[in-house]
NUFI-439280 format. One record per atom (N, C-alpha, C): x, y, z; residue number from 1. Coordinates in steps of 0.05 Angstrom, whole numbers, plus 5000, padded with zeros to 4 digits. Example, Ala and Ser with C-alpha at 12.3 -4.5 7.8 and 13.67 -1.06 7.14 Angstrom:
REM NUFI-439280
<r x="5264" y="4886" z="5156" seq="1"/>
<r x="5246" y="4910" z="5156" seq="1"/>
<r x="5264" y="4934" z="5156" seq="1"/>
<r x="5257" y="4955" z="5142" seq="2"/>
<r x="5273" y="4979" z="5143" seq="2"/>
<r x="5258" y="5001" z="5157" seq="2"/>
REM end
This chain:
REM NUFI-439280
<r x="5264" y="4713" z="4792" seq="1"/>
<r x="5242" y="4728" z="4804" seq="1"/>
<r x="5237" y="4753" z="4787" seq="1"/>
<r x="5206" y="4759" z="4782" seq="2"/>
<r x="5200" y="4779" z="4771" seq="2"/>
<r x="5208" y="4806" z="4791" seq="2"/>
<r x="5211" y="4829" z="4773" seq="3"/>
<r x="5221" y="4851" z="4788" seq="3"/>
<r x="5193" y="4866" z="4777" seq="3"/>
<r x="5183" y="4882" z="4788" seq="4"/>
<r x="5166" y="4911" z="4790" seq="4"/>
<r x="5163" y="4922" z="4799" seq="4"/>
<r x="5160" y="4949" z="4773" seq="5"/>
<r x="5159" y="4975" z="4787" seq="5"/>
<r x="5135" y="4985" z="4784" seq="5"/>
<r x="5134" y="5001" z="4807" seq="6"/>
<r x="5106" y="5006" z="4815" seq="6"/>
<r x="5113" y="5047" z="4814" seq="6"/>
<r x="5087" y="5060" z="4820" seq="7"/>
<r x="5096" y="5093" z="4825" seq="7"/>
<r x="5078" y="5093" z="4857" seq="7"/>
<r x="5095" y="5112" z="4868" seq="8"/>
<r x="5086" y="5117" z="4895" seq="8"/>
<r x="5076" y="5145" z="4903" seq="8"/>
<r x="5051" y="5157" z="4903" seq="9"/>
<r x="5058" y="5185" z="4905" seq="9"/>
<r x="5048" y="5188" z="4942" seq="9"/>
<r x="5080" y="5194" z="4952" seq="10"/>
<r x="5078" y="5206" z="4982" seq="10"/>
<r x="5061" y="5228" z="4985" seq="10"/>
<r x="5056" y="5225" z="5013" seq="11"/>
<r x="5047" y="5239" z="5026" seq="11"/>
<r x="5047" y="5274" z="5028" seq="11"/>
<r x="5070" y="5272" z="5011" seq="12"/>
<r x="5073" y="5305" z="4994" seq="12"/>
<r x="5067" y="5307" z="4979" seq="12"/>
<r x="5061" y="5284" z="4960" seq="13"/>
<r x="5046" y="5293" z="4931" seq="13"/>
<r x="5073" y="5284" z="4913" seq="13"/>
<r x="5092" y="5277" z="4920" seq="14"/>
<r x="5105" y="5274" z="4905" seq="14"/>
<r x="5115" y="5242" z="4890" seq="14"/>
<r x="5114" y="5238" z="4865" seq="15"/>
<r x="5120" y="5207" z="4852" seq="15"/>
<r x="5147" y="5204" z="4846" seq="15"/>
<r x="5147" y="5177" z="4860" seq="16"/>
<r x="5169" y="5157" z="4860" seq="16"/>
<r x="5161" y="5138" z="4849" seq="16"/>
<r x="5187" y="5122" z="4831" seq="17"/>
<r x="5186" y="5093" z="4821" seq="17"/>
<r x="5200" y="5080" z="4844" seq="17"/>
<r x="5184" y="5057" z="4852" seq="18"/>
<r x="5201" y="5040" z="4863" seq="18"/>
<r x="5203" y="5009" z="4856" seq="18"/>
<r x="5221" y="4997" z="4863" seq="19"/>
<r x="5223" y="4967" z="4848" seq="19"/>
<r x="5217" y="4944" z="4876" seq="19"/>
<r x="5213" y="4928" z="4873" seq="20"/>
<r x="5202" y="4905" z="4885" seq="20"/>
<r x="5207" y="4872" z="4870" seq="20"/>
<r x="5207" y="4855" z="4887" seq="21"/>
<r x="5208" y="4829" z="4873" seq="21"/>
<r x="5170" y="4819" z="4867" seq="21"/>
<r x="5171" y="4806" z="4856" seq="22"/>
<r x="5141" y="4795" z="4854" seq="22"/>
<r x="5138" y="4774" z="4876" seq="22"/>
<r x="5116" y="4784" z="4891" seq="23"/>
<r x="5112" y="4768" z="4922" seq="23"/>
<r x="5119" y="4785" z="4946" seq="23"/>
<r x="5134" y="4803" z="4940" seq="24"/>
<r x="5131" y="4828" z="4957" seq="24"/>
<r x="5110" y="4847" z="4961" seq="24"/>
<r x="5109" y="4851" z="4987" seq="25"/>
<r x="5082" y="4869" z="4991" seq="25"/>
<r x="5089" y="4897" z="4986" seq="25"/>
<r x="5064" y="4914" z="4986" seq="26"/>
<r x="5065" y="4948" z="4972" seq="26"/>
<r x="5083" y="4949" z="4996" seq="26"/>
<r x="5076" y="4943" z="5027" seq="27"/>
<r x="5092" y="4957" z="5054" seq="27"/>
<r x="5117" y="4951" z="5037" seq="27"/>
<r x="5129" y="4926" z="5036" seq="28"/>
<r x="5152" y="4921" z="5031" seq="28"/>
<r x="5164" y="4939" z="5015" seq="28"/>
<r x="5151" y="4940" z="4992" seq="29"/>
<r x="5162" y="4960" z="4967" seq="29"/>
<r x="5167" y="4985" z="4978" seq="29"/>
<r x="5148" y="4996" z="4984" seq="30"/>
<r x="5156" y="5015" z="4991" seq="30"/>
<r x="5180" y="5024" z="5001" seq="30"/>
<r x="5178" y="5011" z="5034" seq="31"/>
<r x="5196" y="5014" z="5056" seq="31"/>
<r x="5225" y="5007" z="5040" seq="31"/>
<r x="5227" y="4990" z="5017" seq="32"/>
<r x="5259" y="4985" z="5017" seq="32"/>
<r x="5263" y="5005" z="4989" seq="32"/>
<r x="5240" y="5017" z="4968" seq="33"/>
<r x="5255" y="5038" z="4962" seq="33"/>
<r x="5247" y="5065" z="4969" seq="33"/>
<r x="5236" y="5065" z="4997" seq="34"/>
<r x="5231" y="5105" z="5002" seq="34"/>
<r x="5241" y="5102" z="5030" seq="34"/>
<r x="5245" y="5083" z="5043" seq="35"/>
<r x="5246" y="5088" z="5071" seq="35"/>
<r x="5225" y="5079" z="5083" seq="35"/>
<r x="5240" y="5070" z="5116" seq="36"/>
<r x="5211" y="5058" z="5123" seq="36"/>
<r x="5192" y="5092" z="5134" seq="36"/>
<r x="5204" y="5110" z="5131" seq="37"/>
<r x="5187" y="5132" z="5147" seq="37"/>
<r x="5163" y="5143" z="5126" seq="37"/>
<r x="5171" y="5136" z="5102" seq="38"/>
<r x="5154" y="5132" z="5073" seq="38"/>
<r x="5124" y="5126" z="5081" seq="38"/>
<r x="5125" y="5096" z="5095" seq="39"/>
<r x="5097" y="5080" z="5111" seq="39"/>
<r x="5098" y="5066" z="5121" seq="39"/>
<r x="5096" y="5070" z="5149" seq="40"/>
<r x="5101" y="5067" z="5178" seq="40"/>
<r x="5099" y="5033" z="5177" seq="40"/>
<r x="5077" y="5027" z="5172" seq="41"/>
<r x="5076" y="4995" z="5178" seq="41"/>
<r x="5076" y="4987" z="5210" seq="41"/>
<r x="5060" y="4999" z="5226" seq="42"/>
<r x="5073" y="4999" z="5254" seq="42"/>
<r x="5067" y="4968" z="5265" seq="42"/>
<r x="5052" y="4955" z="5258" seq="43"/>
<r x="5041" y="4932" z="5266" seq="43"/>
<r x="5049" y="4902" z="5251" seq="43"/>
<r x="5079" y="4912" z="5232" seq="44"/>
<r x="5091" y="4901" z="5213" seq="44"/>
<r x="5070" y="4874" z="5194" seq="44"/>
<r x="5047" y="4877" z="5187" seq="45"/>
<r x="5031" y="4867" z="5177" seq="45"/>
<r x="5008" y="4847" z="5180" seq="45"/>
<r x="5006" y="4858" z="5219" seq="46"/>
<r x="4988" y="4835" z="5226" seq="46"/>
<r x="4964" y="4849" z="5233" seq="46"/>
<r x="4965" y="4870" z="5216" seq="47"/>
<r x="4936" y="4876" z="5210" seq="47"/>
<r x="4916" y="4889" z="5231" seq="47"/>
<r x="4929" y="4906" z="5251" seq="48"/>
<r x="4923" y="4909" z="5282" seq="48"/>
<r x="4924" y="4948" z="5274" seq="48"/>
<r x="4930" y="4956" z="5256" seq="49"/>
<r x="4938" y="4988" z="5248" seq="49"/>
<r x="4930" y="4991" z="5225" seq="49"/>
<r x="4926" y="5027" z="5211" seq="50"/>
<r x="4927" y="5032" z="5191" seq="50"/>
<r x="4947" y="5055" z="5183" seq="50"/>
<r x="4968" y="5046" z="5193" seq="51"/>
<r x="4991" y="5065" z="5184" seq="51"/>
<r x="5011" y="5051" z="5157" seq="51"/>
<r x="4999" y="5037" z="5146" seq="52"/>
<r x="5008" y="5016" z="5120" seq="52"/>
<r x="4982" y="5032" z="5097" seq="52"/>
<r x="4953" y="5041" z="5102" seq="53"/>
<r x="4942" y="5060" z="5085" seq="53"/>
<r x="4941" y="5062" z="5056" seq="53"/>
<r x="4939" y="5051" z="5041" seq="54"/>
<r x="4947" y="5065" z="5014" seq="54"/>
<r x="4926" y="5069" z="4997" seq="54"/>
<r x="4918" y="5086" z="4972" seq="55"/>
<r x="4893" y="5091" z="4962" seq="55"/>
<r x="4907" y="5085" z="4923" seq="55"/>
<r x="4879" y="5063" z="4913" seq="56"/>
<r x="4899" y="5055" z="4901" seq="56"/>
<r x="4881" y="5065" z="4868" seq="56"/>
<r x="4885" y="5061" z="4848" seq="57"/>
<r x="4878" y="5076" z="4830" seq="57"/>
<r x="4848" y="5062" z="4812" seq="57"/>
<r x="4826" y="5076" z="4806" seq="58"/>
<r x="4803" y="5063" z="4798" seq="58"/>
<r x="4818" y="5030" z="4774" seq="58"/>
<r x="4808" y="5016" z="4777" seq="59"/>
<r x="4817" y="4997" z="4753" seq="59"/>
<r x="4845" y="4979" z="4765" seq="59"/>
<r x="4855" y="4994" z="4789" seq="60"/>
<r x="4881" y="4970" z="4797" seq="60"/>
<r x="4871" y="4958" z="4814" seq="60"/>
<r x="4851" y="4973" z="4828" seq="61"/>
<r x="4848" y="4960" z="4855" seq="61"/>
<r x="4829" y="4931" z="4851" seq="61"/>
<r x="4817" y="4927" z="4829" seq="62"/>
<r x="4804" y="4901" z="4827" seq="62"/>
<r x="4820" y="4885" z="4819" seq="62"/>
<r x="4844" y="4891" z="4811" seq="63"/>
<r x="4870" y="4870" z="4810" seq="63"/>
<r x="4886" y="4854" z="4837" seq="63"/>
<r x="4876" y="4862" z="4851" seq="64"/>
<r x="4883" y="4854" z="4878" seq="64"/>
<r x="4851" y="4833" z="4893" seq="64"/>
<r x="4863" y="4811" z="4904" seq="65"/>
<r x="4839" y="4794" z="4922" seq="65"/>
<r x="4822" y="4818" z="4936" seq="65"/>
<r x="4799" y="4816" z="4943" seq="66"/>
<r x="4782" y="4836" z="4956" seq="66"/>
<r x="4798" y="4828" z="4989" seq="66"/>
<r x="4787" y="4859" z="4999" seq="67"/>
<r x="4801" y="4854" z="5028" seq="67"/>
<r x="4786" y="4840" z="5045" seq="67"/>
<r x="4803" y="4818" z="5066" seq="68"/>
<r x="4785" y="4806" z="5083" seq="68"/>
<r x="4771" y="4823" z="5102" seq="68"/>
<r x="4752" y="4811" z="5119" seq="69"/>
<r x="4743" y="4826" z="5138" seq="69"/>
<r x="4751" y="4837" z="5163" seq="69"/>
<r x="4773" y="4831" z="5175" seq="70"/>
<r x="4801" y="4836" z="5187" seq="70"/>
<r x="4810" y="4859" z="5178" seq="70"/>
<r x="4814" y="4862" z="5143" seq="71"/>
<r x="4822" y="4882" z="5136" seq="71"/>
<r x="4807" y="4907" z="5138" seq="71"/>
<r x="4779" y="4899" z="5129" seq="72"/>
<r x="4759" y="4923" z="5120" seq="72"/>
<r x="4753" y="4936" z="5153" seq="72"/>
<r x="4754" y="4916" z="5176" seq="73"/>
<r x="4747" y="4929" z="5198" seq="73"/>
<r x="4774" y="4948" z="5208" seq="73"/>
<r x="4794" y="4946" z="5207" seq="74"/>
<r x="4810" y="4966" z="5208" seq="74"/>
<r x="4815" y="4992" z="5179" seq="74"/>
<r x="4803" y="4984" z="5158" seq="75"/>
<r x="4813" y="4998" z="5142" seq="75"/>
<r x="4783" y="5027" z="5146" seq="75"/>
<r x="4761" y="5023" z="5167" seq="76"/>
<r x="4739" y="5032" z="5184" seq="76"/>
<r x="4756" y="5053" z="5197" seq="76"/>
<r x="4778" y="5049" z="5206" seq="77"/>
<r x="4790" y="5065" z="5230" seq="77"/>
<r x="4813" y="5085" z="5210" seq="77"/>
<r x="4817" y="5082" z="5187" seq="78"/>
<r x="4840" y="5089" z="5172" seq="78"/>
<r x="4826" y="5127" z="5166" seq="78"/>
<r x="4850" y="5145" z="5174" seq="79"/>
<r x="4843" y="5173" z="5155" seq="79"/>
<r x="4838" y="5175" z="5128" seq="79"/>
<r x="4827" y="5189" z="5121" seq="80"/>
<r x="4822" y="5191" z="5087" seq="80"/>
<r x="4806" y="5169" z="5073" seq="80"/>
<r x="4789" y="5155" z="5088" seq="81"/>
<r x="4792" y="5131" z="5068" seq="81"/>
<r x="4772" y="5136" z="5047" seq="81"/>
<r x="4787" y="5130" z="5027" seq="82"/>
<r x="4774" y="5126" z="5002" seq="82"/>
<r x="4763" y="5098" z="4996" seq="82"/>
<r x="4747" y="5092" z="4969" seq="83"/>
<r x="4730" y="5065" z="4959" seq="83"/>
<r x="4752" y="5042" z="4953" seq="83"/>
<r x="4778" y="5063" z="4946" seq="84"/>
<r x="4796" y="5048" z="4932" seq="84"/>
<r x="4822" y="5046" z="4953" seq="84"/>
<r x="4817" y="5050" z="4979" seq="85"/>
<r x="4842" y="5043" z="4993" seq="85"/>
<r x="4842" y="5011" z="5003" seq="85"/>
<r x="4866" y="5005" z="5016" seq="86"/>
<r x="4883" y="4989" z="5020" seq="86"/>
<r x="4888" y="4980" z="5041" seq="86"/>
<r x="4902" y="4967" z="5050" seq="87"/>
<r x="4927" y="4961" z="5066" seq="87"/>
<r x="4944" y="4956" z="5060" seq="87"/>
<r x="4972" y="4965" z="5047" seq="88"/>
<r x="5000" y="4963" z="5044" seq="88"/>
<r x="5011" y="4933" z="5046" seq="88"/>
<r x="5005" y="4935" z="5075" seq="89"/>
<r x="5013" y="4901" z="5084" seq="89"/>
<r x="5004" y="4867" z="5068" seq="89"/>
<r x="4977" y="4883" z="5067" seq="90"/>
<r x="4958" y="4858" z="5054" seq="90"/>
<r x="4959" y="4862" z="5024" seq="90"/>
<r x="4979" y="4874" z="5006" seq="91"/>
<r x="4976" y="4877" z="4975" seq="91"/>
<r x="4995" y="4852" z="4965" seq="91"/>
<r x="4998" y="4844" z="4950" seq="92"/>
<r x="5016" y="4825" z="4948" seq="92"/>
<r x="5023" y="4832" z="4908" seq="92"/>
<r x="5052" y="4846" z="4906" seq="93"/>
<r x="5044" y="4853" z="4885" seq="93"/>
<r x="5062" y="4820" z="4858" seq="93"/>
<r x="5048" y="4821" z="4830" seq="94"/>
<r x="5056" y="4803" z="4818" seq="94"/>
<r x="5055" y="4809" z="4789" seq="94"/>
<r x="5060" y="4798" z="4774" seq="95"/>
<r x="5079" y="4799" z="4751" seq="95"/>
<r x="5047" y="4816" z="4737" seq="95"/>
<r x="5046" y="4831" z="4719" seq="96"/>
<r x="5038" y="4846" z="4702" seq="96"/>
<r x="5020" y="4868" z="4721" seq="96"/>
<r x="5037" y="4876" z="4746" seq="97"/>
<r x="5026" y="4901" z="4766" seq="97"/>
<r x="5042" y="4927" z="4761" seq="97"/>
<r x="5060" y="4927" z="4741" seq="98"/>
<r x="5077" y="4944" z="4733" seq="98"/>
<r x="5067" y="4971" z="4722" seq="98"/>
<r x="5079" y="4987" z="4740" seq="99"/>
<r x="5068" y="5022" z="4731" seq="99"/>
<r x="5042" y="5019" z="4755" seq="99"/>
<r x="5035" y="5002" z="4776" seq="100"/>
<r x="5010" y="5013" z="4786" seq="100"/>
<r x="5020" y="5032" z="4804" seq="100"/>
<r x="4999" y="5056" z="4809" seq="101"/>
<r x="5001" y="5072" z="4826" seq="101"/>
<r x="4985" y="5072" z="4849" seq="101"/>
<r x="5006" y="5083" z="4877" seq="102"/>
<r x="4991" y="5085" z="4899" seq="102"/>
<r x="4997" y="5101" z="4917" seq="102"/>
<r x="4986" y="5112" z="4930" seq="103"/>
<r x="4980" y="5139" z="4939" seq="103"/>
<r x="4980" y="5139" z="4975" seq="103"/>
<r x="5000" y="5149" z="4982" seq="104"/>
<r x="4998" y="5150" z="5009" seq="104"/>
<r x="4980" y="5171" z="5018" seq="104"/>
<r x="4956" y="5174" z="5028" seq="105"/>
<r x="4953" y="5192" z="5047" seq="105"/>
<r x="4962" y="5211" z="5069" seq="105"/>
<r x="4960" y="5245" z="5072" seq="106"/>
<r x="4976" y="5256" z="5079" seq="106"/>
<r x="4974" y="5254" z="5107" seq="106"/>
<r x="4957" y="5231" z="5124" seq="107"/>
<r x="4966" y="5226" z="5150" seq="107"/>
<r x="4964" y="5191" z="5149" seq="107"/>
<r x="4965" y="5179" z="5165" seq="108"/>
<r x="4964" y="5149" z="5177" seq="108"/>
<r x="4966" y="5149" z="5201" seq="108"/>
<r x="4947" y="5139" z="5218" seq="109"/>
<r x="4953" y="5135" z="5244" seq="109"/>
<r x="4957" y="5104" z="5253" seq="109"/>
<r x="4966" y="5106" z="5286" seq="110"/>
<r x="4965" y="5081" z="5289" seq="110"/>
<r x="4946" y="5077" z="5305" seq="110"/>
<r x="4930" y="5054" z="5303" seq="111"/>
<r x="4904" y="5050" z="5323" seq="111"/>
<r x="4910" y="5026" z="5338" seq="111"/>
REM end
């Protein structure tokens, strides 16, 4: 299994590398190298919250499937949202995603 690392900048502003297998989601990544308090994931990926949130960088984010409409209608309810956010849960990251950066927002709620 491919391994990648991705950078994470929390909700403080501050960047972390974290590692992941390929087929792991950003939530996943995250949560197993910052903690799950890192991003909440409250709805563990069924897509019902936007406390998974992430804002992802001009040029990565078209590397990812576009979000379904499931997604985009909750990602409606998400703080901060930017052109280029996410859902954590729904990223699926894979082999040449290495070094992408993503950006937690300094709130996430749960809806």
């Amino acid at each position: 299994m491919s391994i990648i690392k991705i950078q994470v900048e929390t909700s403080q502003g501050a960047v972390r590398e974290v590692s992941a297998g390929a087929g792991c989601t950003v939530l996943e990544a995250i949560q197993r190298g910052l903690g799950p308090e890192a991003l909440e994931g409250a709805c563990e990926g069924a897509v019902a919250c936007t406390t998974c949130h992430v804002v992802l960088q001009e040029g990565e984010f078209e590397k990812f499937p576009p979000a379904s409409e499931e997604e985009q209608d909750m990602l409606d309810l998400a703080y901060g949202l930017k052109p280029t956010s996410r859902l954590g849960c729904q990223l699926v990251l894979k082999p040449g995603m290495e070094d992408f950066k993503f950006s937690i927002p300094c709130r996430n709620r749960n809806n």
